[in-house]
MIVEX-165245 format. One record per residue (C-alpha): x negated, z, y negated; residue in three letters; residue number from 0. Coordinates in nm, 3 decimals. Layout:
# residues N
east,up,north,residuo,num
X,Z,Y,ALA,NUM
...
//
This chain:
# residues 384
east,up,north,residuo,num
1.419,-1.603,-0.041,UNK,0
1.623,-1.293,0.043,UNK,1
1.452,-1.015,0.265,UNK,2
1.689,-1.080,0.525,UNK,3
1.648,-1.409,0.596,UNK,4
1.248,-1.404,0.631,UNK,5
1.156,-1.556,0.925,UNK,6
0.944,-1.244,1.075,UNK,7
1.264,-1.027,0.964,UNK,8
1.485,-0.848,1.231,UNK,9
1.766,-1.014,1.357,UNK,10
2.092,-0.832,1.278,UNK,11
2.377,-0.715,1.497,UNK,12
2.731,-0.628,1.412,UNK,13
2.923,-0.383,1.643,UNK,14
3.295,-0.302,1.512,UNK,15
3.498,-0.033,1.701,UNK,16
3.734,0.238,1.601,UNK,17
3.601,0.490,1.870,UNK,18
3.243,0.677,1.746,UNK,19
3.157,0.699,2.099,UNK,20
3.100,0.344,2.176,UNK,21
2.964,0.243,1.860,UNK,22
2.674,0.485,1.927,UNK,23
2.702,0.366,2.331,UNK,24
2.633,0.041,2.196,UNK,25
2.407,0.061,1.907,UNK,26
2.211,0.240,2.178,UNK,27
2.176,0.000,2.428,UNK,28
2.075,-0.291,2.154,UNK,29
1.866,-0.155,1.912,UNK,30
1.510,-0.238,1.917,UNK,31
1.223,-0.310,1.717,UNK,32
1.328,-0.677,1.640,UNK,33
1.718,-0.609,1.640,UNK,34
1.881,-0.384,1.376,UNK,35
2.227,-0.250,1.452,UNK,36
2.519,-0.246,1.219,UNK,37
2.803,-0.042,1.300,UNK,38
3.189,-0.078,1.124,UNK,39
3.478,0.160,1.194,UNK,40
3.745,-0.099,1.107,UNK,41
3.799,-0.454,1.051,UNK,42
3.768,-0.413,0.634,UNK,43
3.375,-0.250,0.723,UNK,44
3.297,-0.494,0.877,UNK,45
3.397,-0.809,0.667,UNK,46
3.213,-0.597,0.402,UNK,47
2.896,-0.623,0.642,UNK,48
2.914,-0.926,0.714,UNK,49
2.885,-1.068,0.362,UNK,50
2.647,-0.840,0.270,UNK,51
2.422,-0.885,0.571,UNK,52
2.269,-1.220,0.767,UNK,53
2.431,-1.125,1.114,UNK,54
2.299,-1.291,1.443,UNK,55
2.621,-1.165,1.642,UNK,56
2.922,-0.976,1.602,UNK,57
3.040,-0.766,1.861,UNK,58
3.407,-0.682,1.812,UNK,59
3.638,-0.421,2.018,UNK,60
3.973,-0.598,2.057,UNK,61
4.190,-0.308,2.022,UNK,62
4.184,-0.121,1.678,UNK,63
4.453,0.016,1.459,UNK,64
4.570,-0.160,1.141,UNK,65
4.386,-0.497,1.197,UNK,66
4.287,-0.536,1.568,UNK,67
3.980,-0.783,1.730,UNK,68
4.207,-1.107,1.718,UNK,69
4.261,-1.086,1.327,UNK,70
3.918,-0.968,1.281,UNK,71
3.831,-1.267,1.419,UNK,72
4.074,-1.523,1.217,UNK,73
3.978,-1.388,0.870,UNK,74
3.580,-1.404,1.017,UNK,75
3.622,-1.798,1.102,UNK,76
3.789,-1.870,0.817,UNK,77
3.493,-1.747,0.555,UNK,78
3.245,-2.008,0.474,UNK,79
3.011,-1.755,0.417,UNK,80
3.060,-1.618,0.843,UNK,81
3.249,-1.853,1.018,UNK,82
2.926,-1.965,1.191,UNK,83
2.868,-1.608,1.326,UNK,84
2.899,-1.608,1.709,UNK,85
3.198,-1.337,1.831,UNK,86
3.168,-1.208,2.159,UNK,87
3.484,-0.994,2.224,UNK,88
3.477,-0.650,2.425,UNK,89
3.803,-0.466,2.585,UNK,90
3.875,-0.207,2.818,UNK,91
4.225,-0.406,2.869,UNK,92
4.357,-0.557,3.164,UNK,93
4.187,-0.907,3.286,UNK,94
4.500,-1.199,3.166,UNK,95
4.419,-1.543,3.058,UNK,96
4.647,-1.489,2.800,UNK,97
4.390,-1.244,2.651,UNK,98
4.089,-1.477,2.754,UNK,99
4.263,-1.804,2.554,UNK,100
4.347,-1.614,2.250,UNK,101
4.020,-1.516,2.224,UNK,102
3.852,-1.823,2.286,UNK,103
4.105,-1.956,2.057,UNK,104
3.982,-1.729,1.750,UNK,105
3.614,-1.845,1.793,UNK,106
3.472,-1.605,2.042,UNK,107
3.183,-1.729,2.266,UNK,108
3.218,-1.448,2.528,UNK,109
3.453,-1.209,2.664,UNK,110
3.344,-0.825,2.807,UNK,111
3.518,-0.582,2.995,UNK,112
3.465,-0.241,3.025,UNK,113
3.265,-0.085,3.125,UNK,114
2.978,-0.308,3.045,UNK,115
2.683,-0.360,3.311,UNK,116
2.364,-0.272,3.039,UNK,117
2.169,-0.597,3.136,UNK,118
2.401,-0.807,3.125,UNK,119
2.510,-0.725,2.768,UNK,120
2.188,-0.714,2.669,UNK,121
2.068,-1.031,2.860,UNK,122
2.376,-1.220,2.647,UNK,123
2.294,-1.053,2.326,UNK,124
1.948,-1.203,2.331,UNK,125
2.038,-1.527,2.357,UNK,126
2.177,-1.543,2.044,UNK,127
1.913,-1.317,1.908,UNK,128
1.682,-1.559,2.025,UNK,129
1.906,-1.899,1.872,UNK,130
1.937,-1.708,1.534,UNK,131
1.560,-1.655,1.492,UNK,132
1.486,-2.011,1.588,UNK,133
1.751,-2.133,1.302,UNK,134
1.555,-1.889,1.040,UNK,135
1.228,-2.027,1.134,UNK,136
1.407,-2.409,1.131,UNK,137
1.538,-2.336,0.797,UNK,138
1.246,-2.155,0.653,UNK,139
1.013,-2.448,0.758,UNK,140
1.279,-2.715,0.614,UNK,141
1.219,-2.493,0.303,UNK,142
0.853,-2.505,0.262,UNK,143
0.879,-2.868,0.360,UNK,144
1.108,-2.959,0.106,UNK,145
0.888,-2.783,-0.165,UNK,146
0.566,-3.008,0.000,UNK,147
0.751,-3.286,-0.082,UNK,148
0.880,-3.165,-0.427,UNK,149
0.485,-3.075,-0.491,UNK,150
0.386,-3.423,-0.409,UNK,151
0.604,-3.587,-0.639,UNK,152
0.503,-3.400,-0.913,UNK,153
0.145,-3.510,-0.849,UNK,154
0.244,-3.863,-0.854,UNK,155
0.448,-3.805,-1.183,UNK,156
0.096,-3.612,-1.283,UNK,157
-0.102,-3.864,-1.194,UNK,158
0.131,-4.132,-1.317,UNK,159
0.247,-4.027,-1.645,UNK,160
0.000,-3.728,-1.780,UNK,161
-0.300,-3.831,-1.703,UNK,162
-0.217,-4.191,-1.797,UNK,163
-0.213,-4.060,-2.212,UNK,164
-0.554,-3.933,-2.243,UNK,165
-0.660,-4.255,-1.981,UNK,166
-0.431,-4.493,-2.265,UNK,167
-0.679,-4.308,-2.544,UNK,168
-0.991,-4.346,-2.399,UNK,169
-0.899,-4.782,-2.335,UNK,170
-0.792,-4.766,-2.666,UNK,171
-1.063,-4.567,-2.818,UNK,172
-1.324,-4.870,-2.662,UNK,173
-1.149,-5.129,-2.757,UNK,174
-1.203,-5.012,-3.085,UNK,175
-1.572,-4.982,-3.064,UNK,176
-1.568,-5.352,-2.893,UNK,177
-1.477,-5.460,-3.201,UNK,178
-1.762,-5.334,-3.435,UNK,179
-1.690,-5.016,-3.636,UNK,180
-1.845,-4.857,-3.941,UNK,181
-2.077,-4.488,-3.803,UNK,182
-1.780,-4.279,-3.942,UNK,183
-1.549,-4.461,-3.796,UNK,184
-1.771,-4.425,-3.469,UNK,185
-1.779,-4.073,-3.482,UNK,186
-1.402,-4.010,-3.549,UNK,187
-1.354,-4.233,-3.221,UNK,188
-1.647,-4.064,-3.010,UNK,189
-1.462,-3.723,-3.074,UNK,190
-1.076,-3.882,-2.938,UNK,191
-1.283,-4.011,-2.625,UNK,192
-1.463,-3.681,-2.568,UNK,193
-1.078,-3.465,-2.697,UNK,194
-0.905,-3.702,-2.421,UNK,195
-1.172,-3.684,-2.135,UNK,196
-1.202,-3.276,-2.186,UNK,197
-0.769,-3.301,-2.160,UNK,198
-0.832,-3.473,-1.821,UNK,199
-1.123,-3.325,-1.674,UNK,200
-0.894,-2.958,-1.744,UNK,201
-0.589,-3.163,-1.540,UNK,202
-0.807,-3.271,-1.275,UNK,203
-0.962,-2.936,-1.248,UNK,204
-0.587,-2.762,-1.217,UNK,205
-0.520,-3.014,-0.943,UNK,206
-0.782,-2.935,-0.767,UNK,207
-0.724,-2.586,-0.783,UNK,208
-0.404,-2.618,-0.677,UNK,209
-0.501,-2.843,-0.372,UNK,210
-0.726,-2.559,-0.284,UNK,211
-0.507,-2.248,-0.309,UNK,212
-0.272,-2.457,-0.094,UNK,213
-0.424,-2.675,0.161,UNK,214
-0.807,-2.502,0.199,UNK,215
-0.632,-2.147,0.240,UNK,216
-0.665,-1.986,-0.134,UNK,217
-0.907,-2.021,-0.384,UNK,218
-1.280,-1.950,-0.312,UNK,219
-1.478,-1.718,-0.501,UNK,220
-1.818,-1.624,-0.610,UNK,221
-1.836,-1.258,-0.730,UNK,222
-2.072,-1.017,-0.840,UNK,223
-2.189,-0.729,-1.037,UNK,224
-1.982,-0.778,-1.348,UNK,225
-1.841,-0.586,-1.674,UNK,226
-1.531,-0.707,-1.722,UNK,227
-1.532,-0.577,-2.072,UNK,228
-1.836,-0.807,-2.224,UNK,229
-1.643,-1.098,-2.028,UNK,230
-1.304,-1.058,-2.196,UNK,231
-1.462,-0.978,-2.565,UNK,232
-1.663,-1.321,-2.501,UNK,233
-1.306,-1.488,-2.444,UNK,234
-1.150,-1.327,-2.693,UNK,235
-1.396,-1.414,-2.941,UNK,236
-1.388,-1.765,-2.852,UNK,237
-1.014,-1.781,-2.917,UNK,238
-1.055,-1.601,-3.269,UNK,239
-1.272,-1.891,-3.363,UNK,240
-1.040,-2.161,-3.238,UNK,241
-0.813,-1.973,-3.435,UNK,242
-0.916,-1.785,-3.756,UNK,243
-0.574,-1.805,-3.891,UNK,244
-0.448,-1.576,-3.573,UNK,245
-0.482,-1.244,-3.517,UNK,246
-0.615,-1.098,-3.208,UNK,247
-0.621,-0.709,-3.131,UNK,248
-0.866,-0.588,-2.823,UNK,249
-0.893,-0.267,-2.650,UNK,250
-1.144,-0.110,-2.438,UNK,251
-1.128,0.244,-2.245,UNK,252
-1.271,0.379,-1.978,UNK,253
-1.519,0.229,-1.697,UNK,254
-1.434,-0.185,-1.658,UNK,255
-1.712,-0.274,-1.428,UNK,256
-1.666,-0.395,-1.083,UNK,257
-1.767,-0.703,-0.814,UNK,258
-1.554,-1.023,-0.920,UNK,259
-1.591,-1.387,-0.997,UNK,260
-1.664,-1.422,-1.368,UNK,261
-1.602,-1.790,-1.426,UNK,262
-1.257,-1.695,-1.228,UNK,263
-1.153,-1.367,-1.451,UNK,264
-1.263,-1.611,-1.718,UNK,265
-1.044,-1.868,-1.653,UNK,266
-0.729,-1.612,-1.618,UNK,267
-0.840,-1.440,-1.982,UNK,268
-0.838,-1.810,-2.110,UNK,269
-0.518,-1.867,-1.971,UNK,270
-0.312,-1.580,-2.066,UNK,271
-0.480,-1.525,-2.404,UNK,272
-0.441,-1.930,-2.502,UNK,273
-0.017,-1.873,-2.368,UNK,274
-0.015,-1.541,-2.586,UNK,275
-0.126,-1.766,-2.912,UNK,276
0.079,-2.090,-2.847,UNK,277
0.395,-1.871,-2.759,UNK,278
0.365,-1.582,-3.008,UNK,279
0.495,-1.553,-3.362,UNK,280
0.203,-1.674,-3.612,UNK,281
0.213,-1.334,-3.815,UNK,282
0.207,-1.114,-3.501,UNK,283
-0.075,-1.044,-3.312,UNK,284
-0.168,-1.109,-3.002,UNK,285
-0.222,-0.800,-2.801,UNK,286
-0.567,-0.762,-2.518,UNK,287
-0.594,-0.469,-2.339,UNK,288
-0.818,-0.393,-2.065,UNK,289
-0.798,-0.007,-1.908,UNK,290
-1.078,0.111,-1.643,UNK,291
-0.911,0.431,-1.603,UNK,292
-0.830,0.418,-1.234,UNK,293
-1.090,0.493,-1.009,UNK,294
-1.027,0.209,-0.748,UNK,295
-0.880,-0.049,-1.010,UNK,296
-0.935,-0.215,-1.358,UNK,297
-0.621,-0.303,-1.545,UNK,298
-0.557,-0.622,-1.788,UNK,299
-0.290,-0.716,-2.051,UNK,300
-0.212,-0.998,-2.276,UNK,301
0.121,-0.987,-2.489,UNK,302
0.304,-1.142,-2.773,UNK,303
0.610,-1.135,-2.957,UNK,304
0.869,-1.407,-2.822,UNK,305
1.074,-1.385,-2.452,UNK,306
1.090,-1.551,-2.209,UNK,307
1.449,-1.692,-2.038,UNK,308
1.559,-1.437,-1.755,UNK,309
1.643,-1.770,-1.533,UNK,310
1.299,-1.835,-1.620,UNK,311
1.094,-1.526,-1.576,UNK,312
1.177,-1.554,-1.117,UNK,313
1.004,-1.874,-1.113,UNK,314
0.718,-1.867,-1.384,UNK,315
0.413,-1.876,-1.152,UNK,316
0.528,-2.143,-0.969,UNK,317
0.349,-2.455,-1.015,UNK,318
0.492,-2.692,-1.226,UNK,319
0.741,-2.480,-1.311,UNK,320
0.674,-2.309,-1.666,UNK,321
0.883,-2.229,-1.941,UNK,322
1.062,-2.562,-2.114,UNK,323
0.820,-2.776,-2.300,UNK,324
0.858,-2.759,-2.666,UNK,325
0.824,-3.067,-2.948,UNK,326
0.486,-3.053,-3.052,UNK,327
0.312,-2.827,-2.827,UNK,328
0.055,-2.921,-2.542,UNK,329
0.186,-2.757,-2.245,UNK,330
-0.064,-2.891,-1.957,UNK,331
0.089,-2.957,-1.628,UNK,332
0.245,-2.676,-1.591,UNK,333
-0.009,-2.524,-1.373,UNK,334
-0.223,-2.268,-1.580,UNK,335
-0.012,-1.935,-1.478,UNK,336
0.005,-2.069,-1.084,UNK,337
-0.321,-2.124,-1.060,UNK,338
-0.342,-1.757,-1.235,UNK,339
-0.177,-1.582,-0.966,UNK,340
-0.381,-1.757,-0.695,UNK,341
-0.698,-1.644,-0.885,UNK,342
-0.578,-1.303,-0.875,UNK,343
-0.465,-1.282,-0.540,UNK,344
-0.778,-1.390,-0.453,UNK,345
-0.919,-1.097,-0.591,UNK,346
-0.667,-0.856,-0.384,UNK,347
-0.536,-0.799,-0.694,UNK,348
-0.148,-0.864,-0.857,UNK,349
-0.013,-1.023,-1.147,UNK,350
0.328,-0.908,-1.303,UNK,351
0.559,-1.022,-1.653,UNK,352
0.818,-0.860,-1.884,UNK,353
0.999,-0.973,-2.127,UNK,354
1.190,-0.663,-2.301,UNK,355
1.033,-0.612,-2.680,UNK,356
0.744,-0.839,-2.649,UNK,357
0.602,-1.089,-2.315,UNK,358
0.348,-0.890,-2.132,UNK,359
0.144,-1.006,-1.865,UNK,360
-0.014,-0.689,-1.651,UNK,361
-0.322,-0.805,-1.420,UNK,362
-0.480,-0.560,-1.170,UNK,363
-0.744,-0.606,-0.951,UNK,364
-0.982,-0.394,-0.726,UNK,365
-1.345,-0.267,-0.864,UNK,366
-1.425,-0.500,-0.550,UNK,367
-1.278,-0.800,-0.485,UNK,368
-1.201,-0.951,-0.071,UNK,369
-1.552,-1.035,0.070,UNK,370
-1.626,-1.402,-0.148,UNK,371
-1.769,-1.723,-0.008,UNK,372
-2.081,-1.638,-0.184,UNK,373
-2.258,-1.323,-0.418,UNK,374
-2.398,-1.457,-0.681,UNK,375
-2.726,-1.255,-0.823,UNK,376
-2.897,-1.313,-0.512,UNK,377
-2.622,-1.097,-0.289,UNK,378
-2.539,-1.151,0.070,UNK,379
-2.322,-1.433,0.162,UNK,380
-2.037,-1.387,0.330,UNK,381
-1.751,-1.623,0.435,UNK,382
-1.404,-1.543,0.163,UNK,383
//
């Protein structure tokens, strides 16, 4: 979404006149703390404004050398990107209808003679002020509506196409063992059942997760006294025996201890060290480093050789929205570096990527993480 076009963003006005003296007149009487003021010196300023900027009314001084109000007007209607701008004309000309109809007839909603009564140009002004923000906050709500609904069909594709593979094995697997098998046969079909439930139970988990960060307000946490450092090693170590043909390289400096969830930081080391090993070169190493430096914050990177797509790298933490599955490789739902972020907002903290020599993923968080739903080793509980 573009800064100007947040809902809580000011509204922005356009005021084009040749004469100094009554832009600043003007800009005076309509600037507020809601309502930024653009000014333009000619007619070419201000169709450079005005498709630069999202403008909630123009403003335009009929009378102006080389290309006067009227034109102004012509070349603004016939933009896609402004024709929709409302025009109110001013002029210290004579009152003539002929003046009033052309005006009306270029796509101006109002017409104002000088000198202007104060309140009554700023009475007018508002109403459009006031009609712009409501068609931000329509838009912005058909926006987050529209990705609801995009959300909710990838749930039903979840639940009707991903989770229906490790379902298909476990039916599969017991139809099997209806049958009458030899023990090693058994055992070969025990470990698919257990492989395929562990492959949903992780799904279901990530759905849940996501339900949580966006329906129950974020994702809850249990923190407490923790170093980060013995936490990390563990899931490092864990990796290096899932796989000894890898190479994983870990560093450590300064103080990493701090108040955070551990199964949570956990499950973001899992995540971004498991990405770093599926997405990395098999002869280069996968790179851990954690840095308790900073006095108020610990610092934590994964990276690996590889990039990732710049049309790619925007949308990365969205859910369901990871980099392009590839033949042969489990990707999940595409919910792992979503449900990342979350986690790490959680913890007041903030995730970032690069892709220039190698992929990097830079956490930080605080040495003490937003007040959690409950502190485990027997702290207080407080509500997250």
């Amino acid at each position: 979404m573009r800064a100007d076009t947040a809902p809580a963003a000011k509204v922005k006005c356009l005021l084009v006149d040749d004469v100094q003296e009554n832009l600043v007149a003007l800009a005076a009487l309509l600037r507020s703390d809601d309502v930024e003021v653009l000014v333009a010196r000619s007619g070419l300023e201000a169709l450079e404004l005005l498709l630069a900027h999202d403008v909630a009314l123009a403003l335009l001084d009929v009378q102006m050398p080389e290309m006067d109000g009227f034109e102004l007007a012509e070349l603004i209607r016939g933009s896609e990107r402004t024709r929709h701008v409302p025009l109110i004309f001013v002029t210290a000309g004579a009152r003539d209808q002929y003046r009033l109809f052309k005006g009306y007839e270029t796509g101006a909603v109002d017409f104002l003679y000088k000198p202007i009564d104060p309140h009554i140009l700023r009475n007018k002004c508002e109403v459009f002020f006031e009609l712009h923000r409501q068609k931000r906050a329509l838009a912005h709500e058909l926006r987050a509506k529209t990705e609801t609904l995009r959300l909710n069909e990838m749930f039903m594709a979840v639940l009707g196409h991903d989770l229906r593979s490790p379902l298909s094995a476990i039916l599969s697997s017991g139809y099997l063992l209806q049958r009458g098998q030899d023990p090693q046969t058994v055992q070969k079909i025990a470990a698919r059942v257990v492989g395929s439930g562990q492959r949903m139970s992780r799904m279901i988990e990530d759905l849940l997760d996501v339900a949580r960060a966006r329906l129950a307000g974020g994702i809850t946490l249990r923190c407490g006294p923790l170093d980060l450092g013995a936490l990390i090693q563990r899931v490092v170590q864990e990796h290096q025996a899932a796989y000894p043909q890898r190479r994983i390289e870990y560093s450590q400096r300064g103080d990493v201890h701090g108040e955070w969830d551990p199964d949570r930081l956990a499950q973001v080391a899992t995540n971004l060290i498991g990405n770093a090993l599926q997405h990395g070169r098999p002869d280069d190493p996968v790179g851990v480093a954690l840095d308790g430096g900073a006095a108020e914050e610990v610092r934590f990177s994964v990276s690996n050789s590889g990039h990732i797509p710049a049309e790619v790298l925007p949308c990365i933490f969205d859910p369901f929205r990871g980099a392009r599955r590839e033949p042969g490789r489990d990707q999940g739902l595409g919910l792992g570096l979503y449900i990342v972020r979350q986690i790490v907002e959680a913890h007041r903290g903030s995730i970032d990527v690069t892709s220039d020599a190698r992929v990097v993923f830079d956490v930080r968080v605080p040495r003490r993480a937003a007040p959690c739903e409950h502190e485990v080793d027997g702290g207080p509980s407080t509500v997250f």
